[in-house]
N, C-alpha and C positions, 0 to 999 in steps of 0.2 A: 865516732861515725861521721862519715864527712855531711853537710850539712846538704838540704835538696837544692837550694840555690848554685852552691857549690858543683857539685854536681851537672848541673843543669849545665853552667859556665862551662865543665870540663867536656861535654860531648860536644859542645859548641866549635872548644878550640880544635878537638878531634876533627871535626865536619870541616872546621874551617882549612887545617892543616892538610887535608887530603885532599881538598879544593885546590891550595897553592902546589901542591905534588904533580897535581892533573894539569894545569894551568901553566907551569914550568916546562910540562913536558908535550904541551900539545899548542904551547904559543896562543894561547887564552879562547882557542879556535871551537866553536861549538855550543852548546848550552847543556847544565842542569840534567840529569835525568830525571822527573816528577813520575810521581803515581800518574797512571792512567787512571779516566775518568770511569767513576764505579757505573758497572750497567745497572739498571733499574730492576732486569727480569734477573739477574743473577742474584742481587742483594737481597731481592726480595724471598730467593730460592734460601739462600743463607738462614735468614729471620725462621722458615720452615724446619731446619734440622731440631730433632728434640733430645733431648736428655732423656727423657722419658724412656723414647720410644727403642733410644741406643739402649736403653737398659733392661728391655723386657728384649732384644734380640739376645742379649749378651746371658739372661739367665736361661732362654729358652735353650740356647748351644749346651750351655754349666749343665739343664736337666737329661742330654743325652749319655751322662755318667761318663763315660769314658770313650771319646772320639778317636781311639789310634785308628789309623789308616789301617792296621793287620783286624782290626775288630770284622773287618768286610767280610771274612772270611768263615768268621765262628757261628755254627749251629744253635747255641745255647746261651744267649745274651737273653735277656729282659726284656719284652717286650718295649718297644721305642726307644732304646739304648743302644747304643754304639754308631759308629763313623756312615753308617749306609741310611740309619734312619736320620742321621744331621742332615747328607746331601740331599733327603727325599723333603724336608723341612725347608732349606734352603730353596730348591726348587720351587716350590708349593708358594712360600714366602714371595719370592721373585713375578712368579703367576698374579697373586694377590696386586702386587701392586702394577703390574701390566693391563691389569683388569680395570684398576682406578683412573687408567689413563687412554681407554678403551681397545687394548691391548695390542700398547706402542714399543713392546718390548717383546724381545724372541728367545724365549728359554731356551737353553741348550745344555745337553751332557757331551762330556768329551769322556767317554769310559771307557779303559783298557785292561790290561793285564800287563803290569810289573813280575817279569820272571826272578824267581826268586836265586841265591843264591849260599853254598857253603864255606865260601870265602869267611875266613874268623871275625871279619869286623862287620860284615853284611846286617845291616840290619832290615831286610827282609830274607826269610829263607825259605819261601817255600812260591811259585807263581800267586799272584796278590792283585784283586780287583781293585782297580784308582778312580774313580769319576772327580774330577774337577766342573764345577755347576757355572754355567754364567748366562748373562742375558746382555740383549744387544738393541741399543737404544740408535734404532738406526738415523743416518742424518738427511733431513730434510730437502737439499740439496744436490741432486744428481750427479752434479759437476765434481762436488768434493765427498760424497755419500762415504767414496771408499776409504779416505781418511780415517783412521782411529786414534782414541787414545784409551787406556781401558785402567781401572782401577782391580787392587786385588789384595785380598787378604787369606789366610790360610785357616782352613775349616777345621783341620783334626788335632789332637792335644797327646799330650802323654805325659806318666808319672816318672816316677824315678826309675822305672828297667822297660826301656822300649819293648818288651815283648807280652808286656802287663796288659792284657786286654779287656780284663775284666773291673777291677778293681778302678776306684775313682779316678779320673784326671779331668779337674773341671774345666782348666785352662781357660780359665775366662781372661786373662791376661793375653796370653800366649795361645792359640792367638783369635777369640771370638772378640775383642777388640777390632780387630783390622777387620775380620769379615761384617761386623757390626755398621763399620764406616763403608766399607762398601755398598752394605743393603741400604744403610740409610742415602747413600749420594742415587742409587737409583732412586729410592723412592720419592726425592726433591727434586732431584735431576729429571725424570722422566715428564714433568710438568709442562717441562718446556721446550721448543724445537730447534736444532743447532744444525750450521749445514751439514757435519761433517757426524761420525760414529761415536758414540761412547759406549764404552764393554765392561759390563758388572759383573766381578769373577770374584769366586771361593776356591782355591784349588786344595786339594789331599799332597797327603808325603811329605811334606814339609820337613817334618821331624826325621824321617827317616833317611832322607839326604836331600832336599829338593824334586819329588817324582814327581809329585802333578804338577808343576810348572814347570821341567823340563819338558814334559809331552806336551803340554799345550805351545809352548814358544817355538816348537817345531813343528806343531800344525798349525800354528800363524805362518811360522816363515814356507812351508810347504804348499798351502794355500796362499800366499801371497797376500797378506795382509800389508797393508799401508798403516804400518805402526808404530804414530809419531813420537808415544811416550808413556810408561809403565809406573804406575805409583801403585810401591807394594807397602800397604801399612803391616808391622808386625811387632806388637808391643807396641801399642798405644793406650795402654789404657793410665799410664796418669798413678803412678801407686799410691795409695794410701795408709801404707804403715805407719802406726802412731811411733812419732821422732825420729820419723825421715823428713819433714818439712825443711828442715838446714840445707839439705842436701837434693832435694826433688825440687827440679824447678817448672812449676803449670804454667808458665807461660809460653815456654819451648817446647819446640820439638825439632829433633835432628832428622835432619836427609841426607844420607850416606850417599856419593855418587864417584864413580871413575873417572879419572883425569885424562888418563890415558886409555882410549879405544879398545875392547878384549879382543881376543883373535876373530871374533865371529863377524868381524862389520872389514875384515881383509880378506879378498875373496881371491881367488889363485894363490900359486905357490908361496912354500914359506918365504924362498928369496925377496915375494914382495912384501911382506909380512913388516921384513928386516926394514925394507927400503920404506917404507911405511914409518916404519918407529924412527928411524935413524932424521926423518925428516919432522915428526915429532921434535924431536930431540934438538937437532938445529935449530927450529923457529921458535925454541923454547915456549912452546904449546901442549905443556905436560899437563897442563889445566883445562882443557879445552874439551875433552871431551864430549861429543853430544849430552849425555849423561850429566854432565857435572853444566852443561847450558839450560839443560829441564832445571835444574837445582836452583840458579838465577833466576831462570821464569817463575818457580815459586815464591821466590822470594820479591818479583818484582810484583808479581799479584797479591803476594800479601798486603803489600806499602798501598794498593789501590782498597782492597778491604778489611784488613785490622790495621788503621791507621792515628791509632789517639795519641802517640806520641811524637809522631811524625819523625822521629830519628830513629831509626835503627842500629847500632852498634854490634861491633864482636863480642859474640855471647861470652869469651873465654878472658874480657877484661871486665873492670872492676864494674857493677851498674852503675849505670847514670841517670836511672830514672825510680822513682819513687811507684810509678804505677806503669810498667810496659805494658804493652797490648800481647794478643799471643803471636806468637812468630816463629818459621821457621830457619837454624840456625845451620846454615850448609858447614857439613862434617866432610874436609877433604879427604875422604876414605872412599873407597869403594864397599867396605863394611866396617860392622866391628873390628876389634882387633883379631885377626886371625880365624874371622866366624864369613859365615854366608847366610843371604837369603835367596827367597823364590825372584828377586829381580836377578841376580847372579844368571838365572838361567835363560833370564830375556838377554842378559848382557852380550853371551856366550852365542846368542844365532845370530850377533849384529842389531838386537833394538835397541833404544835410548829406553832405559830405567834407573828409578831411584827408591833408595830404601826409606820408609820415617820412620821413627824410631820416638820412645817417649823420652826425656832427657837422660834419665839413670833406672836401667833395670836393678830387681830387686831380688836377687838369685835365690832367696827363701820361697819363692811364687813361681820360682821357675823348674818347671819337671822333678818336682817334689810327690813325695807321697803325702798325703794328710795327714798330718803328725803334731805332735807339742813336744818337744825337745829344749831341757832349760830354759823353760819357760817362752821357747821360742816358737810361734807357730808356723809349721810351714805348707807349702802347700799354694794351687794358682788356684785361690777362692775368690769368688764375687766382690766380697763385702772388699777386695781392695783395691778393685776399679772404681778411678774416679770419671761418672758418665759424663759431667761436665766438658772434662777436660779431652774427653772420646771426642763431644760435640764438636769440640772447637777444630781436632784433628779433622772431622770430618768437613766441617765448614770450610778449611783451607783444601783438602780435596777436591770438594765440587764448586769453588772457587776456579781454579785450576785446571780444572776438566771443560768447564762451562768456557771459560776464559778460552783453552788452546781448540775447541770444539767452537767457537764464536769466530776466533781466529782464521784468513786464509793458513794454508801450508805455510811448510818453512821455503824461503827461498833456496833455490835450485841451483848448483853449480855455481859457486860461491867463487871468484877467486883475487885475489890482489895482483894487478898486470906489473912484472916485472923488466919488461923493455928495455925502461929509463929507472937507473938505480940512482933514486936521488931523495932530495928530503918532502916532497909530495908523495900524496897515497890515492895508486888511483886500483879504483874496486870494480868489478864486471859479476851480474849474476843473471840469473832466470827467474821468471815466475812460479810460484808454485801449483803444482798439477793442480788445475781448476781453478786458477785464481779470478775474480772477476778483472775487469780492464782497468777498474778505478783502486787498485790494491795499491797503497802506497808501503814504502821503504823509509827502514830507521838503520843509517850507521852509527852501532854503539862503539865506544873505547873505552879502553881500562889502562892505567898506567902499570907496567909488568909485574909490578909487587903488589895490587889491590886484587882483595876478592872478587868484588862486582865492578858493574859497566859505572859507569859513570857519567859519564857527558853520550852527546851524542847529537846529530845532525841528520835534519830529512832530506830524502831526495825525493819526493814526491812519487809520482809515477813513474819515474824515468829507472834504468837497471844500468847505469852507470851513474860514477859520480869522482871527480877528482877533490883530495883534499888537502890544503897545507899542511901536514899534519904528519912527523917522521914514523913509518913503520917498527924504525927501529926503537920507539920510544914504548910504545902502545901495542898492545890487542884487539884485532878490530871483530867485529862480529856485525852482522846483517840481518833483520827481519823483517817482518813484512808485518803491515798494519794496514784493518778495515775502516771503514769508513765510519763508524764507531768507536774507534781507540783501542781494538781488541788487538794484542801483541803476539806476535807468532816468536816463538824458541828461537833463540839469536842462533847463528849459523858462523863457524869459522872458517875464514876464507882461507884458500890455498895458493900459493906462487903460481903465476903461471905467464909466457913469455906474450901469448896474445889472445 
């Protein structure tokens, strides 16, 4: 085992080496990117999330027996059993704590009808009541009120034959986890005032293809929502199967994001669609995606509050640290392998989302019936959420929320002025809708083979700025900062002749 000194030395030369990486290729031009300074009313919202409280949300879901989304339907359920009496729970829940805070929050059902179908793989087949529940923690601020950013976890479960409505599916894993982190970020989150929106959502369907966040991402974008960015937790709970510790790691968590833009954020014909990717393609900005820039921003507000090791490294090289803090580990995926989540359907109308994700699911806990097979138990039971490690998901949440909610907007119309093709980088952008007049500006750079930003250079107030600094070398990105250090989602700038 390599020794902790040792170790220590080897992130060092790592830190140091992508230092001279950056520094070769930007002519030693800029500084350092540092943690932003922790705000007092956030950290302090942090120290509020409970383990406790994550845990009595997460068995009170487990006591609805069995939450499929088709349970809406059935006459003969158990009293306070099934998917209609969670959403009436969640609701009620949401109420509760709108009421603690002299009721600064606005409950709301978005409830339809999913028409069913006989299609062989359908898994609804008959027309199916959806209520997706959320509540909306409006922003203080009139200028930026219309801003969102909205957190969301999936309310309903299921065992091993999606049409099992009756029989257990506790899904405390999959997924009263994520809806757990949702409830608890209102209930610490609503404490406090932010200019801009926060939106605390449980959606339905999940399981059965994505339905209640397909319908609500299309009554965001139908109503015109201002929504800056989607954190779906699903599968967070942290597993606890005894001799899975080798391989379960609690101090991560993955955030799944798209690199490349989905079709929903190109708006006219497919020819532009084409002309779109193809100029992707060229500026080699297959990284860029808004989506995979929320993923940064999580990561950059981690380093400001879960900071004790002060290095952060690639989760997928050897550790370098004897005790890391927790932290999220950007998965250049847009999902699993070959899987989707309810951000998938944010993706799809054009909003910036990301999935988190706990480090390694535990497919024994996943859409299982309750069972003991060769000694193997399976089944998504309680006893193997660890709340802890919920907590901590949750804390990097409203971290994040509080953080891009504190935050002006993203800078507007972003673009790199092409005129003069040479080895300076000169940048043009806009304020963002409602910025105040003292909103200053951070250009970030990344050297083309690094995950994150790296260095970076203020321009104060001003919305231009020229820099020695070759295009051709780097990835530049732009955001806007308050007068408190709060950092808005870096923005990638686009060519443009003037």
């Amino acid at each position: 085992m390599v020794s902790y000194r040792c170790r220590i030395v080897l992130v060092f030369v790592a830190f140091a080496f992508t230092m001279q990486q950056t520094q070769a290729q930007t002519g030693s031009y800029g500084a350092p990117i540092l943690p932003a300074k922790a705000d007092p009313a956030i950290a302090g919202a942090l120290k509020q999330v409970s383990a406790e409280r994550i845990h009595a949300t997460i068995e009170k879901l487990v006591s609805f027996n069995n939450r499929s989304t088709l349970s809406s339907m059935e006459t003969d359920l158990a009293p306070g059993t099934g998917v209609t009496a969670a959403a009436d729970w969640i609701a009620a829940e949401f109420g509760r704590i709108s009421a603690d805070c002299g009721g600064c929050l606005e409950v709301k059902r978005d409830t339809f009808t999913e028409p069913g179908s006989d299609a062989p793989n359908s898994r609804i087949r008959k027309p199916t009541t959806l209520t997706n529940v959320y509540a909306v923690l409006k922003g203080a601020d009139p200028a930026q009120a219309a801003r969102r950013v909205l957190v969301t976890g999936h309310y309903d479960s299921r065992n091993s034959d999606n049409f099992n409505t009756h029989d257990a599916a506790p899904g405390a894993n999959d997924d009263a986890s994520g809806v757990a982190v949702s409830i608890e970020c209102a209930r610490v989150l609503s404490k406090l005032k932010f200019p801009s929106t926060i939106v605390f959502v449980a959606v339905a369907g999940e399981e059965q293809g994505l339905n209640g966040s397909r319908h609500l991402a299309k009554l965001a974008k139908a109503e015109g929502w201002q929504l800056e960015a989607v954190l779906n937790n699903d599968i967070v709970g942290g597993d606890t199967t005894p001799g899975q510790a080798e391989v379960e790691d609690k101090t991560a968590v993955r955030v799944f994001s798209e690199g490349v833009p989905s079709p929903g954020i190109f708006e006219g014909s497919a020819d532009k669609s084409a002309d779109v990717l193809r100029q992707i393609h060229g500026l080699g900005s297959d990284s860029d995606a808004p989506s995979r820039e929320l993923a940064r921003a999580m990561v950059d507000v981690d380093h400001t509050y879960f900071p004790e090791s002060g290095i952060h490294t690639k989760h997928f090289t050897a550790t370098v640290t004897t005790k890391e803090p927790f932290h999220p580990v950007m998965i250049f995926r847009a999902d699993r392998y070959l899987r989707g989540g309810d951000h998938t359907s944010f993706n799809l109308e054009g909003f910036t989302a990301v999935r988190i994700t706990e480090w390694r699911e535990n497919f024994d806990h996943q859409h299982q019936n309750i069972r003991v097979e060769n000694g193997v138990q399976y089944g998504d039971l309680l006893k193997y959420v660890d709340f802890d490690y919920v907590a901590n998901v949750a804390r990097l949440n409203a971290a994040t929320l509080a953080t891009l909610a504190s935050a002006p907007g993203v800078p507007q119309n972003v673009h790199i002025l092409t005129a003069a093709l040479d080895n300076n980088t000169e940048l043009a952008w806009e304020a963002p809708l409602g910025a105040s007049a003292n909103t200053a500006y951070e250009v970030v750079w990344r050297a083309t083979e690094l995950p994150d930003w790296t260095t970076f250079v203020s321009a104060g107030t001003k919305t231009t700025i020229k820099l020695p600094v070759s295009k051709d070398n780097v990835v530049f990105g732009v955001r806007s900062v308050d007068a408190a250090g709060h950092r808005s989602i870096a923005v990638l700038p686009m060519p443009a002749r003037k």
